[in-house]
C-alpha positions in Angstrom: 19.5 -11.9 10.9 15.8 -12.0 10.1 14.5 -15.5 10.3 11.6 -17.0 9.0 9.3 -19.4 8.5 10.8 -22.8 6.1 8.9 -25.8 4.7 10.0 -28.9 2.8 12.2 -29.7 5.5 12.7 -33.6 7.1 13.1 -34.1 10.5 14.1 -36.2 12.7 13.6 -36.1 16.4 17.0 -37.7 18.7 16.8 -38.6 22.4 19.7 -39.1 24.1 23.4 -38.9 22.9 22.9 -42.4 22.2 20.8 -41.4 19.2 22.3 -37.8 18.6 26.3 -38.5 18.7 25.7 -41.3 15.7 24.0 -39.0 13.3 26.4 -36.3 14.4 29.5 -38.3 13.6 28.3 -39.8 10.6 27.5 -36.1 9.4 30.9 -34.7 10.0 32.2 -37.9 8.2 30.2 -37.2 5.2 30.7 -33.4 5.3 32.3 -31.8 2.2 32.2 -27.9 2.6 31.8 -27.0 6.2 31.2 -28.0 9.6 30.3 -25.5 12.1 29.7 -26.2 15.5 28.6 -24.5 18.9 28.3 -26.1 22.4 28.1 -24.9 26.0 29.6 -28.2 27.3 32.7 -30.6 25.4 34.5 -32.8 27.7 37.6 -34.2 27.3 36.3 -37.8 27.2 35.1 -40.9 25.2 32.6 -38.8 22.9 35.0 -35.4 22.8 37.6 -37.5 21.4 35.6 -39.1 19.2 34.4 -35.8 17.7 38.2 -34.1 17.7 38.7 -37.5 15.5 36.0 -36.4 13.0 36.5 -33.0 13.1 40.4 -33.2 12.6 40.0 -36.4 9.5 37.3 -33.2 7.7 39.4 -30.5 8.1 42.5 -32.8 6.7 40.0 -33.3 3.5 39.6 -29.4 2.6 36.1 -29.1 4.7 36.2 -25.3 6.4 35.9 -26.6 10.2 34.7 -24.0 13.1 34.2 -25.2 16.8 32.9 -22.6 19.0 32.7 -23.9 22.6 31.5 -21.5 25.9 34.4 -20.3 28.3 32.1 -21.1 31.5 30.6 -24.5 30.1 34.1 -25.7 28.5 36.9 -24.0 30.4 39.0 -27.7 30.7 40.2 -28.6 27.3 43.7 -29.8 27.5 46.7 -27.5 24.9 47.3 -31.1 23.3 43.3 -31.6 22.5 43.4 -27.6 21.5 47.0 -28.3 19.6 45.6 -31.4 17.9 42.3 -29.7 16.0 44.4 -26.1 15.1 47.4 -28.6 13.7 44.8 -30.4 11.3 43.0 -26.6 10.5 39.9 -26.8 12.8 39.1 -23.1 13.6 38.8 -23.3 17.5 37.2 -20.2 18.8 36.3 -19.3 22.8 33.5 -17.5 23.7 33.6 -15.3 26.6 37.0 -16.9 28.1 37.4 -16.0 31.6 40.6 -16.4 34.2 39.9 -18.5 37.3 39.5 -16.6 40.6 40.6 -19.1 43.6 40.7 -21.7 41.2 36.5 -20.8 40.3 34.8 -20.4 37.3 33.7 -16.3 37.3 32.5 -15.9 34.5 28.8 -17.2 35.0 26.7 -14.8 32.8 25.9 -14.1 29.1 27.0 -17.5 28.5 26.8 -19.6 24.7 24.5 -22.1 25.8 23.5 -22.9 22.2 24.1 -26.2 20.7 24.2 -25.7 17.1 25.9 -27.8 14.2 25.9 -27.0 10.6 26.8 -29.1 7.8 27.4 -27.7 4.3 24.1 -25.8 4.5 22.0 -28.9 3.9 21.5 -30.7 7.4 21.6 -29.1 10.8 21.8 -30.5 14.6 19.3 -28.1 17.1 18.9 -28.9 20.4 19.9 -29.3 24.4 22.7 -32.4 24.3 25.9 -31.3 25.3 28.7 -33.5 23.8 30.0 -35.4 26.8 29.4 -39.4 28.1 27.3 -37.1 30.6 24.5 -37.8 27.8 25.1 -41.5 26.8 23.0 -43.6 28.6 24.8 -46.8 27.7 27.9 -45.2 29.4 26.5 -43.4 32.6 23.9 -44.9 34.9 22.9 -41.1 35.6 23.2 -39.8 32.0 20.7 -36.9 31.3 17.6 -37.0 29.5 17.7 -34.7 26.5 16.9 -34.5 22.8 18.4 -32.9 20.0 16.5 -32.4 16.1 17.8 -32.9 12.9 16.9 -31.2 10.0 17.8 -31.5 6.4 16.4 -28.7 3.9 15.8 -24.8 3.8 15.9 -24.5 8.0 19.5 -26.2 7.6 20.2 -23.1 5.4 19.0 -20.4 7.7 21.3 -22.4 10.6 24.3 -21.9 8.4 24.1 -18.5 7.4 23.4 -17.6 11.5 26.3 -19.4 12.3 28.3 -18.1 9.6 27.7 -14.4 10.7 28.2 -15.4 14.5 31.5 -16.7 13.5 32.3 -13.1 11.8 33.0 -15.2 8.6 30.3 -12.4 6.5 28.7 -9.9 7.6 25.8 -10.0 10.1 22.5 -8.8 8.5 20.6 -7.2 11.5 16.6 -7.3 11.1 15.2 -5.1 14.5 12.2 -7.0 14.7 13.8 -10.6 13.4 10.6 -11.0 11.2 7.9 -10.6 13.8 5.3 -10.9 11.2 6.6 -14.1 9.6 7.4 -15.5 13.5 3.9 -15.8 14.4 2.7 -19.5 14.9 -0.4 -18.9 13.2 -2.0 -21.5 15.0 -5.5 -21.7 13.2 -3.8 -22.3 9.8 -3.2 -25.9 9.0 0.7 -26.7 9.6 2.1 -27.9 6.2 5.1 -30.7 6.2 8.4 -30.0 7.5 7.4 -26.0 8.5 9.6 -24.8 10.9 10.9 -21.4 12.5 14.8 -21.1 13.6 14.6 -18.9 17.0 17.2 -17.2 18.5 18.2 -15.2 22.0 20.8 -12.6 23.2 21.2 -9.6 25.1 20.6 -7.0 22.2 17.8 -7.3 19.1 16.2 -10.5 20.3 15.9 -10.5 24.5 12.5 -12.3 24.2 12.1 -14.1 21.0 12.1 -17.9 22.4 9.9 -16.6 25.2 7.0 -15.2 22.6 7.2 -18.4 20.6 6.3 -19.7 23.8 3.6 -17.5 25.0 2.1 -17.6 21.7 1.1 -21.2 21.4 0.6 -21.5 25.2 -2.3 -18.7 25.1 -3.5 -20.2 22.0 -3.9 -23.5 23.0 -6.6 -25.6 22.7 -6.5 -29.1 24.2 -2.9 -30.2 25.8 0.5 -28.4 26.7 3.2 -31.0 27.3 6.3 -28.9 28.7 9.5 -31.5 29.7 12.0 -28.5 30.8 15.5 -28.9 33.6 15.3 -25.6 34.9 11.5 -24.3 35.3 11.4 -21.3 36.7 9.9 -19.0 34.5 8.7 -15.6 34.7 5.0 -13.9 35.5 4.0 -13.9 31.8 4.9 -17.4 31.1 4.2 -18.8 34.6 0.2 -17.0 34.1 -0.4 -17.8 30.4 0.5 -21.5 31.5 -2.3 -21.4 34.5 -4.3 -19.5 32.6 -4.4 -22.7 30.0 -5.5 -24.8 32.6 -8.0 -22.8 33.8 -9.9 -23.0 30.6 -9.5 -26.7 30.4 -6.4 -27.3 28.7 -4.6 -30.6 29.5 -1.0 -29.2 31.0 1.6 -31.6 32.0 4.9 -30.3 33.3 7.9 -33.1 33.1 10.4 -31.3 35.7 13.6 -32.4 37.3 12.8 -35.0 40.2 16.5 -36.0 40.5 18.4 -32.8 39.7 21.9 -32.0 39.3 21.6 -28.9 41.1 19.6 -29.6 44.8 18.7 -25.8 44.8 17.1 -26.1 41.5 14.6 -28.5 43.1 13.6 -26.7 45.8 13.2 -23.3 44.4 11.1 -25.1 41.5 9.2 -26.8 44.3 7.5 -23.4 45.8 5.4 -23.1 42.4 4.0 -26.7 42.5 0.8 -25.8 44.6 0.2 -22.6 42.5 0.4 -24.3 39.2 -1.9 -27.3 40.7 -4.7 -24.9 42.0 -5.0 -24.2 38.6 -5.4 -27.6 37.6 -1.5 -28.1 35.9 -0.4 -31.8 36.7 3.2 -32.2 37.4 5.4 -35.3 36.8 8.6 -35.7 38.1 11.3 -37.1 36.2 13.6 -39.4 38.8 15.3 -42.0 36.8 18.4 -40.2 35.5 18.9 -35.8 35.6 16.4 -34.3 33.6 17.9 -31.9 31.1 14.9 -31.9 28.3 14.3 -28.6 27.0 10.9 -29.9 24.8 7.1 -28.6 24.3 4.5 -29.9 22.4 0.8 -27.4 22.1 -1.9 -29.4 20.9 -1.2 -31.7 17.1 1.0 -29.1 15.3 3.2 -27.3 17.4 6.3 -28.4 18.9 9.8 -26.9 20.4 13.4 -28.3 20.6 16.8 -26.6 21.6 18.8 -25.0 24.3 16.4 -22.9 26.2 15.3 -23.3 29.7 12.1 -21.7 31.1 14.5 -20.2 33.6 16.2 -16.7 34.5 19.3 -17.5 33.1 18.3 -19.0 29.3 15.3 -15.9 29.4 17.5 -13.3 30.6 21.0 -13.7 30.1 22.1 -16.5 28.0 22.3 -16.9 24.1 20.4 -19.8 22.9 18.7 -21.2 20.2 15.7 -23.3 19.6 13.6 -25.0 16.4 10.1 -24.4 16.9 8.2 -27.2 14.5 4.7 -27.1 13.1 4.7 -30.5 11.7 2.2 -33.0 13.1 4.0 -36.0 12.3 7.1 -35.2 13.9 5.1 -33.3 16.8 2.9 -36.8 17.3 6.5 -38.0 17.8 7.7 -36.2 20.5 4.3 -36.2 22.1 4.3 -39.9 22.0 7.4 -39.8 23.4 6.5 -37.9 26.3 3.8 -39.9 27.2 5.5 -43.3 27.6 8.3 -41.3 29.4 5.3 -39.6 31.9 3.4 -43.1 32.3 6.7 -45.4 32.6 9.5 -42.9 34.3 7.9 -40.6 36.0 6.2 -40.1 39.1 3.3 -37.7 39.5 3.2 -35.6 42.3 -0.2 -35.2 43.5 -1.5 -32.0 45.4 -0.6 -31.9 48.8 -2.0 -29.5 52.0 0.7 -26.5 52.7 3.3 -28.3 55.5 3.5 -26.0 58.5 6.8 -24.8 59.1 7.7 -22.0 61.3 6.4 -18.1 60.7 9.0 -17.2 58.4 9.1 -19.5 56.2 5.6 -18.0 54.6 7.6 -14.8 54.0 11.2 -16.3 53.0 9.8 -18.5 50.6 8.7 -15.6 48.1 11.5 -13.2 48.5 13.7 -16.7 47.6 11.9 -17.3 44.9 11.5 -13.4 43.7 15.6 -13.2 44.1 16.3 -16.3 42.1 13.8 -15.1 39.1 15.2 -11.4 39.2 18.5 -11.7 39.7 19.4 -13.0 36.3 18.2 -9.7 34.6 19.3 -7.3 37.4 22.8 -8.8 36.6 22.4 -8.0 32.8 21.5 -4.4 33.5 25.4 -4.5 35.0 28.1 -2.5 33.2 29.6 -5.3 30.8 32.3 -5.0 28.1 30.9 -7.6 24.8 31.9 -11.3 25.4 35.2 -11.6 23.4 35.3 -14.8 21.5 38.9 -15.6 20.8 40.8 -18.6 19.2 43.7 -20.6 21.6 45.6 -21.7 18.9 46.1 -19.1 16.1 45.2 -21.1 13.2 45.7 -19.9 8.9 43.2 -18.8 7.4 40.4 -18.7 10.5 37.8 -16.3 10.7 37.9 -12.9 12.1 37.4 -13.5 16.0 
């Protein structure tokens, strides 16, 4: 579908489950037409009960329910939890389903790593908070650091009708160039209230629309890029653009993982910290709980929030989704926000001479990193039949799957 650029919207920026999962609840309670929902990750736990509870109480009430969850990122969901939403006429719909090899996961590419909701076309959930305690920091002593948006108004709109057409509930309207014109930041015009720009990715029309967004404010930027992202490892364009920034005297602070959930992550993030300081980028690490923001903020009027790494696998491969903001007040928020977690929670890591190591560690560290980068598209040039999304429970009256 073509997006475009909105205004008039409100929005209000959630860290944490602890904030996001509230709003989310009430939302569904208040719903009166339709609740749509996509998510990588649900659990089976305190807050996935919680929402089957919601979800079940607005389909019983005549709202149209669809729940789309990810066949790698939710593969655990009991019959009974399945059983319970298709008995109360939630639509539950699997995307890319795939059968365990060994008892493994194989189905690790061209995954739905959106997390979208939609509530009767007037408020919308974007961002990078799975729904599991995983994110509640009042439950886990290693819950992740994320944040989620919420916008009421003409975006919400835009959500529901890209949802609706992913769902197959009407027919998708397919715009080749998904408004280039109308995407462009336009970052020497004044950013009006509320203006934002819905961005998607996937593996046909729109490879490398979250990625431009990206590029576009980077190169443009004037005084300070704030960047808090899981999974940095992004590609030459992005990678240069962000150096480049520096280099002309940009402020550029990275927020990266210093207590991952994945040690490889660390380490292969770890061989671009001396090429990104050379060029004057400082680096904080994050060690206080996983790090699983997926956040920017260029300069007073340009911010980013959703699902997308700056990694191989959310560039390349994955479908995702993010809201990319030009409003100052809500971009002073997250930037504010930012700060006190960079001067209170996070440790910066200071320049350091090159360790010696033995002879081949100069060589095996670049084909490493060049494997890890490249890998991700040289697996979506594989032969590869459409992910099938299909429903577990047959429920009346759900949507062509």
């Amino acid at each position: 579908m073509d997006h475009a650029w909105t205004t008039g919207n409100r929005l209000r920026l959630l860290e944490n489950g602890d904030e996001y999962f509230p709003r989310l609840i009430a939302a569904i309670d208040a719903a009166r037409r339709s609740v749509l929902l996509e998510t990588f990750i649900l659990f089976e736990d305190e807050v996935g009960r919680q929402l089957a509870d919601a979800l079940a109480a607005a389909a019983r009430r005549g709202v149209a329910v669809i729940l789309t969850v990810d066949g790698f990122g939710t593969a655990d969901l009991s019959p009974e939890y399945v059983a319970r939403l298709a008995d109360a006429g939630v639509a539950v719909r699997v995307f890319a389903p795939g059968r365990r090899l060994l008892g493994k996961r194989t189905n690790l590419f061209r995954r739905l790593h959106r997390k979208l909701v939609a509530i009767d076309a007037e408020l919308a959930f974007v961002g990078g908070i799975n729904l599991s305690v995983q994110h509640l920091v009042k439950v886990s002593p290693i819950a992740k650091q994320d944040y989620a948006v919420e916008v009421e108004g003409p975006a919400a709109r835009v959500i529901h009708t890209f949802m609706l057409e992913a769902c197959g509930a009407q027919p998708a309207r397919h715009a080749h160039a998904q408004g280039r014109q109308a995407m462009q930041p336009h970052p020497t015009q004044p950013a009006l209230p509320g203006t934002v720009l819905f961005v998607t990715r996937d593996n046909q029309a729109h490879r490398n629309d979250i990625e431009q967004q990206y590029l576009a404010a980077i190169r443009t930027a004037r005084r300070q890029i704030l960047i808090a992202n899981a999974y940095f490892l992004p590609g030459y364009r992005l990678l240069q653009a962000i150096c480049n920034a520096a280099q002309r005297g940009v402020d550029v602070r990275l927020v990266l993982q210093g207590r991952p959930d994945m040690l490889w992550v660390k380490r292969t993030v770890d061989m671009l910290y001396a090429h990104l300081q050379e060029s004057g980028v400082r680096i904080f690490e994050y060690c206080e709980r996983p790090n699983h923001s997926k956040v920017a903020v260029v300069d007073d009027d340009w911010a980013t929030v959703g699902s997308s790494n700056l990694d191989p696998l959310s560039l390349s491969l994955n479908l995702e989704a993010n809201l990319v903001i030009r409003d100052t007040a809500f971009v002073a928020s997250l930037r504010d926000n930012l700060g006190n977690l960079m001067s209170q929670r996070c440790t910066e890591v200071l320049a350091q001479a090159p360790a010696r190591g033995a002879w081949w560690h100069g060589i095996a560290t670049p084909l490493i990193f060049h494997f890890l980068r490249k890998f991700p598209a040289w697996a979506g040039w594989l032969p590869a039949h459409t992910p099938k999304i299909v429903s577990p429970v047959a429920v009346p009256g759900s949507p062509p799957t």
